[in-house]
C-alpha positions in Angstrom: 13.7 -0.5 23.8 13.9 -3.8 21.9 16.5 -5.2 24.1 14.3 -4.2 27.5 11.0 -6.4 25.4 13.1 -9.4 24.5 14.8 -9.5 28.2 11.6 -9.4 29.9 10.3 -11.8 27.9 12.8 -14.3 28.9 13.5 -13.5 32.2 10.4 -11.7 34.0 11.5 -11.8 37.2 14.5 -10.5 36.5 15.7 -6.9 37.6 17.2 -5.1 34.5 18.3 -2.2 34.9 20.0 0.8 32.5 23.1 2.3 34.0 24.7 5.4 33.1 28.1 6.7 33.1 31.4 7.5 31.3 35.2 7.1 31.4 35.5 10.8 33.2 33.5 9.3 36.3 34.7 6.4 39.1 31.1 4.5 38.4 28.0 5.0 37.0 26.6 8.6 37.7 22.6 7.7 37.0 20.7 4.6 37.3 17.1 3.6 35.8 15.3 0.1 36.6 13.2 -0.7 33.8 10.7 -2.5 35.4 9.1 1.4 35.7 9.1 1.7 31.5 5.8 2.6 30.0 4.9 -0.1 27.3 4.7 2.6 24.8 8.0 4.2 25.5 10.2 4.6 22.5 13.7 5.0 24.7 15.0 4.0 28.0 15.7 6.8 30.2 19.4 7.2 31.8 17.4 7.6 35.4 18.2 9.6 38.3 21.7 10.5 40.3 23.3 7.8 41.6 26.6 7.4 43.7 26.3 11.0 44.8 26.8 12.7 41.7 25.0 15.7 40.4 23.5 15.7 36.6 22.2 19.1 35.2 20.9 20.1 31.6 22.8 23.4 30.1 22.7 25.2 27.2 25.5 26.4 25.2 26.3 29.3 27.9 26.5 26.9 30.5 22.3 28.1 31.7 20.6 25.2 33.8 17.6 24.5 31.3 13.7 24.0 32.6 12.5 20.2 33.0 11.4 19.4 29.2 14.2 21.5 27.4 17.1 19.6 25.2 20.5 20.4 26.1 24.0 19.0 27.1 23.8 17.3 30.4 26.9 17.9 32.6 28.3 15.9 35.5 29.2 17.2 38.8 29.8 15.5 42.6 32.5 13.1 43.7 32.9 10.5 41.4 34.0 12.9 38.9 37.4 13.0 38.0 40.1 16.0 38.2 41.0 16.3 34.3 42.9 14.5 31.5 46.8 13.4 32.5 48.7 15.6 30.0 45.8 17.8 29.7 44.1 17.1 26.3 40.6 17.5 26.2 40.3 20.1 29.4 37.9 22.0 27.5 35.7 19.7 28.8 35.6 20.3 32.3 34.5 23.4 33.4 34.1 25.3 36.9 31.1 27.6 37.7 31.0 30.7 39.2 30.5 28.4 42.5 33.6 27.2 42.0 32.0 23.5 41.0 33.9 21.5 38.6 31.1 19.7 36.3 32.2 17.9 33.1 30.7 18.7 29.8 29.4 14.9 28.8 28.6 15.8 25.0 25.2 14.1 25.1 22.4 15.5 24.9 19.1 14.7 27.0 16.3 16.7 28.7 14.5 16.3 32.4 11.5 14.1 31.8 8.1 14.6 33.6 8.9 12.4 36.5 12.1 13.6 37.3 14.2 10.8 35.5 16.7 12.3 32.9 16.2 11.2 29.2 19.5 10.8 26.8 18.2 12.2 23.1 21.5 12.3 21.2 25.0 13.4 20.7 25.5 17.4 21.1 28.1 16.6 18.2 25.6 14.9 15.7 23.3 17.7 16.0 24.2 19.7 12.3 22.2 22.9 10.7 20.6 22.0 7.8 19.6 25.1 5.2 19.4 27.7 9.0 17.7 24.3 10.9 19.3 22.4 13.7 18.5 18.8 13.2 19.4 15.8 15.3 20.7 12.5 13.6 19.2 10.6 16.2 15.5 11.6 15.1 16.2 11.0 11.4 17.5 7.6 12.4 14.7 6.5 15.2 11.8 8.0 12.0 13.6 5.2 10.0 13.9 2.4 12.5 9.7 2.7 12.5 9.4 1.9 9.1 8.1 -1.5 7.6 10.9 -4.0 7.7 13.6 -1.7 8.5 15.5 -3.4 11.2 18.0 -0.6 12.1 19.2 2.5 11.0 21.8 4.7 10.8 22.5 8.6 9.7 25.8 10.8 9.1 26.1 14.0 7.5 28.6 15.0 4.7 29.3 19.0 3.2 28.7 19.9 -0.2 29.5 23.6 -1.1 29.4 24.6 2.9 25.9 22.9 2.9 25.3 19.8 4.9 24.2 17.5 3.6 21.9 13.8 5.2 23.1 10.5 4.5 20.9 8.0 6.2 21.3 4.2 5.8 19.6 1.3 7.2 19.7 -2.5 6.9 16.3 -5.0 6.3 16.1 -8.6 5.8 15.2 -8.4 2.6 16.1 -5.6 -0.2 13.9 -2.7 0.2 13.9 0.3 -2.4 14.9 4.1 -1.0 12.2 5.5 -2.9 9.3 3.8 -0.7 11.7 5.1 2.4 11.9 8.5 1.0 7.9 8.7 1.2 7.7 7.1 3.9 10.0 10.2 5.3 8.2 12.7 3.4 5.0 12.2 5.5 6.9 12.2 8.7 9.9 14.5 8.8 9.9 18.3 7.4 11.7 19.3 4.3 14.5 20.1 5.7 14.9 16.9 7.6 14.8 14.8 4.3 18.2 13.0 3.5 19.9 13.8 0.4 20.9 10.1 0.1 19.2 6.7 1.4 21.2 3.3 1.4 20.9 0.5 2.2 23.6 -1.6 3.9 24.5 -4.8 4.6 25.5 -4.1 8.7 26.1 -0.8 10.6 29.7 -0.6 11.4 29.8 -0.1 15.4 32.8 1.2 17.4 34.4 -0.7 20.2 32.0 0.4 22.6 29.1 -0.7 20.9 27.8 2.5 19.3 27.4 3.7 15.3 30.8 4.3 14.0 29.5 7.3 11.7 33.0 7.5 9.9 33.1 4.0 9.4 29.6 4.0 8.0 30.6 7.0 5.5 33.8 5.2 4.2 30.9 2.1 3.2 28.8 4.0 1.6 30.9 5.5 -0.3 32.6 2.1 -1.0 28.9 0.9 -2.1 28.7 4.2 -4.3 31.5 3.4 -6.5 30.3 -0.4 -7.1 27.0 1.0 -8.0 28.4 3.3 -10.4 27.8 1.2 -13.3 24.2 1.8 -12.5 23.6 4.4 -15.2 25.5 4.4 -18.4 25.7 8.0 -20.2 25.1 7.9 -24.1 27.2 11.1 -25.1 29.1 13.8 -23.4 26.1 15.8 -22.6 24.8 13.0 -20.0 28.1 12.1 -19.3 28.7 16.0 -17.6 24.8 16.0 -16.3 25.3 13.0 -14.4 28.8 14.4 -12.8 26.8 17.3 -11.7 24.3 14.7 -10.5 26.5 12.8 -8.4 28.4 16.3 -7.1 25.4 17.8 -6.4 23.4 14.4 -4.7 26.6 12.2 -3.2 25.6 9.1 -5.8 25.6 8.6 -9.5 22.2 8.1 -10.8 20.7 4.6 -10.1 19.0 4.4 -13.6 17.8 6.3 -16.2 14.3 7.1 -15.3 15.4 7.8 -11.5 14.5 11.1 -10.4 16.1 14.0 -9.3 13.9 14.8 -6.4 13.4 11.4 -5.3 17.4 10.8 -5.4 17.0 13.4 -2.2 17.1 16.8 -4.5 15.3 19.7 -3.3 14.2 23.0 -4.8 17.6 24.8 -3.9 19.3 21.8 -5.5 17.4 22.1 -8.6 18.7 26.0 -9.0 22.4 25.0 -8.5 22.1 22.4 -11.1 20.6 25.1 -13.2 23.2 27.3 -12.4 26.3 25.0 -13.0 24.4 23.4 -17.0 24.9 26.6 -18.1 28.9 25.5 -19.0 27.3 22.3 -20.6 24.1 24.3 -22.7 25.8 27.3 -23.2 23.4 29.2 -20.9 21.5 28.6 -18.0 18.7 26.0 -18.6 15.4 27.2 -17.1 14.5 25.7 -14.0 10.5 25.3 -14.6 11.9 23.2 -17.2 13.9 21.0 -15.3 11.4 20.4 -12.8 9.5 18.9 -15.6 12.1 16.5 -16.8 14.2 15.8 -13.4 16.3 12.4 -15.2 19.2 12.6 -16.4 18.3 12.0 -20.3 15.9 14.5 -19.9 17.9 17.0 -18.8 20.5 16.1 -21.2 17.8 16.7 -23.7 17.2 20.2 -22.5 21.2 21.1 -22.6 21.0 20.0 -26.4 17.9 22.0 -26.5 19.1 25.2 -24.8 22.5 24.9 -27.4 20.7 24.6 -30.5 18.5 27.7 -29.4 21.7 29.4 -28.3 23.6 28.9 -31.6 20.4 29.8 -33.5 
């Protein structure tokens, strides 16, 4: 949407239009001129049919989906091609009980009001999050809204079978992940919250111009171990809480006084860490306690605690 403002700024009379289309078809399958964009539209629809091609919305059975309803858009009509040389990837096409080869395009979008189709995501960056499907496009475009956040970008990562939400996002100037996380809170549900927020100097992008998720995973992680150093552990005790810490969040502990909930922990977080102290105290810490003291010293503190009681 940014790109259609600063175009039209510099060239009004200009005709810019938003094109639509994918290696699997001869040309573009769906056009949309954006001289027709609402000024308070957050994206640019893909448009409608172009070049005689056919674009449907589906669900996971393959159902053509009402006009407002997310699901994979397929391709169908002549400038589709056959299949794959060598056949890799022939999953992808598919023929209907009309005998109608469409190909399975991966994105996700939905049939807007007018008619024109909307693009919303990727089918494969929607995850399940604690029984809830969540989109990584509408973490990322919540983020891109916030004060001097300049773009924004979200992966996911497993932790015990769980996924977890890694969102990053790159300002002009250094902005803290706790003011982000608030920000977040008053916007997204519970269960939409990431687990981890960095920020990063650039979002990696593939070669054709779009967020190279694994790329951005590898820097994270990269920025992770420099920042490492940001807590230092006084004894054993803190030095196994903040390994449980990091397993249990995806970061070390910034500092000491950085809390557990605000370092993207959540109330079935807080019972796993309960769970896995009980090596370190001897016996399971109790959790109303821990939600008390969520740092790392403090809950160090309670270990010590909990062992003294145990051995008295």
């Amino acid at each position: 949407m940014d790109t259609v403002l600063r175009f039209r700024e510099v060239w009004p009379d200009a005709t810019l239009l938003n094109l639509y289309g994918m290696t699997e078809t001869a040309s573009n399958v769906a056009a949309y001129d954006t001289a027709r964009l609402p000024a308070d539209a957050e994206r640019v629809p893909v448009g409608r049919p172009v070049a005689g091609a056919s674009l449907s919305v589906r669900d996971r059975l393959g159902r053509r989906l009402p006009s407002g309803v997310a699901g994979e858009v397929w391709v169908s009509g002549p400038p589709l091609a056959l299949g794959y040389v060598g056949g890799d990837g022939e999953d992808r096409f598919t023929t209907d009980d009309a005998g109608v080869l469409h190909y399975r395009t991966g994105d996700r979008g939905r049939q807007l009001p007018d008619g024109v189709l909307g693009i919303t995501g990727r089918a494969d960056n929607q995850i399940t999050v604690r029984g809830y499907r969540v989109e990584l496009e509408e973490i990322e475009a919540t983020l891109r809204k916030a004060p001097d956040i300049t773009d924004a970008g979200a992966y996911a990562e497993s932790e015990g079978g769980d996924a977890r939400i890694v969102a990053c996002f790159t300002a002009d100037e250094e902005s803290g992940p706790a003011a982000l996380r608030g920000y977040l809170r008053d916007r997204l549900p519970d269960y939409m919250l990431p687990a981890r927020i960095q920020q990063v100097p650039r979002l990696p992008l593939s070669t054709n111009g779009k967020l190279d998720r694994t790329a951005l995973r590898t820097l994270v992680e990269s920025i992770g171990q420099e920042q490492t150093a940001g807590f230092t552990p006084t004894d054993d005790t803190e030095t196994a809480v903040a390994a449980l810490w990091q397993e249990l969040l995806g970061a070390p502990p910034a500092s000491a006084d950085q809390n557990f909930f605000d370092a993207g922990g959540h109330s079935l977080l807080a019972v796993r860490l309960a769970n896995r102290l009980a090596k370190t105290a001897g016996r399971r810490v109790p959790l109303r306690r821990i939600l008390g003291a969520p740092t790392v010293p403090a809950i160090a503190a309670l270990c010590r605690e909990t062992q003294q009681e145990e051995q008295a």
